[in-house]
N, C-alpha and C positions, 0 to 999 in steps of 0.2 A: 541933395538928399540921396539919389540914387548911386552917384560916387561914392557916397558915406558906406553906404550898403556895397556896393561892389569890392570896396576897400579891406570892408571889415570882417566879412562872413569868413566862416570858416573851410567852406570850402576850398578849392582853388575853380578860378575864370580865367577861362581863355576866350579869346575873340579873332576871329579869322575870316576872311575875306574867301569870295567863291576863287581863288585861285592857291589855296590856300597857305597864305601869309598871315602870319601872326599878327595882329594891326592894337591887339589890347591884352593886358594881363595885369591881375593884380597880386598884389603882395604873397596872399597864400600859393599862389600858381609857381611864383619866382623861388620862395623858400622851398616846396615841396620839391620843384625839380633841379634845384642847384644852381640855376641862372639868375643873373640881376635882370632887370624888368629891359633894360635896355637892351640885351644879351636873347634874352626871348621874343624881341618887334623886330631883330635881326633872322629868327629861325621862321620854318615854315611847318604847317602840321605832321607832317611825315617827318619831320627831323626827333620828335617825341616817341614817335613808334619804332618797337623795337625791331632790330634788324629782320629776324625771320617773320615776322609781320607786314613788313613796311610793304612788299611787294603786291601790286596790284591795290594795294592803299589810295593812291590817286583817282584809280576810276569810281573805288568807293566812294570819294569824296563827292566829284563831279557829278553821280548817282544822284547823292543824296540833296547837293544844292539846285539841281533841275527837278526832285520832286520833291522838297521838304514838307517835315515833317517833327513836331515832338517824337524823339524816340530817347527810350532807358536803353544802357548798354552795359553790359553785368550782368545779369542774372544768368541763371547758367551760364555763362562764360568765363575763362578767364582773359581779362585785359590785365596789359603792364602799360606801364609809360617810362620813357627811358629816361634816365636822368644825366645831368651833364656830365658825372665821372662814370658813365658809363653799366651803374646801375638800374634794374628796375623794380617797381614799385607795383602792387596790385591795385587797381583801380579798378571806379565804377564811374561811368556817364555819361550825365544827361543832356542831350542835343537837342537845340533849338536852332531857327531859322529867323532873321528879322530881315526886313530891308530897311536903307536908309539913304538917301540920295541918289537915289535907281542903283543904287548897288546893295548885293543881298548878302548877310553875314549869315557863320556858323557861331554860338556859343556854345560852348563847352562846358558844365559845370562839373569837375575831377574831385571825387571822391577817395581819397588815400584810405586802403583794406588794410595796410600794414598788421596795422592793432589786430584789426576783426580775422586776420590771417594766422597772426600767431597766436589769438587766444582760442582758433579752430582748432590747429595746432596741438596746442597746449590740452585743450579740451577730450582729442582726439589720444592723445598718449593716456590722460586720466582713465578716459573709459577702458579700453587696451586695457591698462595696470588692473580695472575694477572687473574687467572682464575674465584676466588671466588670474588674480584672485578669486574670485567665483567658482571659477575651474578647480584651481587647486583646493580652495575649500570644499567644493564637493567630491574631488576624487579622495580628500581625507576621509571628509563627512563618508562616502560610501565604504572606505575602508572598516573606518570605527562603527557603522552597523554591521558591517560582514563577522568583525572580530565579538559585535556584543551576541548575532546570530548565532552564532558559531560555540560562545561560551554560553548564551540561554540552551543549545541542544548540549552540551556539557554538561550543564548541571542538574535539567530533567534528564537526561540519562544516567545521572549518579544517584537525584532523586528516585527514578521510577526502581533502581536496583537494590536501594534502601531495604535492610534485608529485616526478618520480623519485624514491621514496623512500618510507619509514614511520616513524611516531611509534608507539611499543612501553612497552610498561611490563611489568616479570614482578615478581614475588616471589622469595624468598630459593632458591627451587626452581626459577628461571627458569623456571617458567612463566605464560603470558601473562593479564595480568591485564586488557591493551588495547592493542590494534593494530588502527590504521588509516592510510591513506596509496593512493595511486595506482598507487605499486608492487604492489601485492596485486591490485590489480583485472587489472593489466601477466597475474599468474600465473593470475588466476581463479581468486583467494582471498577470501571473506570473513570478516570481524574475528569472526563466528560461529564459523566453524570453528577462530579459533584459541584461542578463549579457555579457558582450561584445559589447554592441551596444551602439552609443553615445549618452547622454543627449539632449544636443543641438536639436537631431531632431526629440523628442517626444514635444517641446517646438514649440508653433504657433511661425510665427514672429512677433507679437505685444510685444510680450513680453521677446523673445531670447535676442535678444541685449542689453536688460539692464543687463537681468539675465549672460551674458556672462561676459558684462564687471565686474557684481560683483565677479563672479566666478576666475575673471585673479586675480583679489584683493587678494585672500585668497590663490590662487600661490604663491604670493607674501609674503604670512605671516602672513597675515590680517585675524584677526576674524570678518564676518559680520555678522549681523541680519535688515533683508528688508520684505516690504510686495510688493504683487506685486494683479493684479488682472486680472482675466482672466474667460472670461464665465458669466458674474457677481457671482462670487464667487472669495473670499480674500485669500490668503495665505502668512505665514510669514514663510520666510524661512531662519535658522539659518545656516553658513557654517563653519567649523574651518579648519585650514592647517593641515593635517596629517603629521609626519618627520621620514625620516628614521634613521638607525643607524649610520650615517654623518652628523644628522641633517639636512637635507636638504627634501622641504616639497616634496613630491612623488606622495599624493594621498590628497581628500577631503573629507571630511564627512558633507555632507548635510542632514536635516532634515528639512523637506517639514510639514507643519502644515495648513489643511485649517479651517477658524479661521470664517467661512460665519455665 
């Protein structure tokens, strides 16, 4: 049974004697480093390690069979194991100690990284790619708000110079969402004081109630252009339905023109 198991696993075993000679190997061990089974009872441990490693490898050895020990070997490390054309392989493992006939063996159980190497690898270029897209995405992203900054103080500066007159925007509650214009400066208003507060009740009531009912009109959908008169001074005031991204109108854009 335990042959069946030794034969079968997926790992690769190696088994070596405290001088260290190869004395047992199985199938995984022989595919993984290029040798027939036969071909590995003829090597010795350090024949596996790779060249700028191998050195001082022996006392290691001898170390570890005069005080064994379960030990992992891998983790933070890198290990290779050389293979018989001269390649090698990233490995992890696990060492064991047994005795058997007053003589004391090492096992090896060899874990091939290959896979878990280049899917690091692999992993390691994604993030890279996802990271230098992030970047690029954000030095656009900061572009396109410098450029929307930049066009918002454009258009309140052409807003605020709006000459007898104001450009207005409200909400479904008419009230003001943005106004500015010349005419406000005319009353020794500013776009501060009005934001948040309703339309409706800077409006006399001679003249609310018409301007309201035109106001539900363009709720509704409707582009109007009306004059109205107030103070003896004329004003034409043009409204369009604002739509959000449902198409459904949200807000209004009024433009106030007095025309006296």
């Amino acid at each position: 049974m335990y042959r069946q198991v030794f034969e079968s696993v997926a790992e690769a075993i190696i088994v070596s004697n405290s001088n260290g000679n190869i004395v047992d190997a199985n199938p995984r061990a022989s595919k993984l480093l290029g040798y027939t089974e036969a071909e590995l009872l003829e090597l010795k441990i350090e024949d596996l390690v790779p060249m700028n490693r191998r050195k001082g490898h022996q006392a290691k050895r001898e170390g570890y069979h005069a005080a064994p020990r379960p030990r992992f070997m891998g983790s933070g490390m890198e290990l290779s194991a050389l293979r018989k054309d001269g390649s090698t392989i990233p490995v992890e493992i696990s060492l064991n100690a047994f005795d058997h006939d007053d003589e004391r063996y090492a096992l090896a159980l060899i874990t091939d990284l290959s896979t878990t190497k280049q899917a690091a690898v692999k992993l390691g270029l994604l993030n890279q790619e996802l990271e230098d897209g992030v970047a690029r995405r954000t030095r656009e992203l900061n572009k396109a708000v410098q450029a929307l900054r930049e066009s918002q103080q454009l258009y309140v500066s052409m807003a605020r110079n709006f000459p007898n007159g104001t450009i207005n925007v409200f909400d479904r509650d008419l009230k003001y969402v943005f106004a500015e214009g010349q005419e406000l400066f005319k009353y020794g208003i500013s776009s501060q004081m009005l934001i948040g507060t309703n339309y409706m009740d800077r409006l006399s009531p001679e003249i609310a109630p018409r301007i309201k009912e035109e106001l539900d009109k363009v709720l509704q959908g409707e582009e109007l252009s009306f004059e109205v008169e107030h103070n003896n001074e004329s004003y034409v005031l043009n409204a369009v339905p604002l739509y959000d991204s449902e198409g459904l109108v949200n807000q209004i854009l009024l433009v106030e023109k007095n025309i006296t």
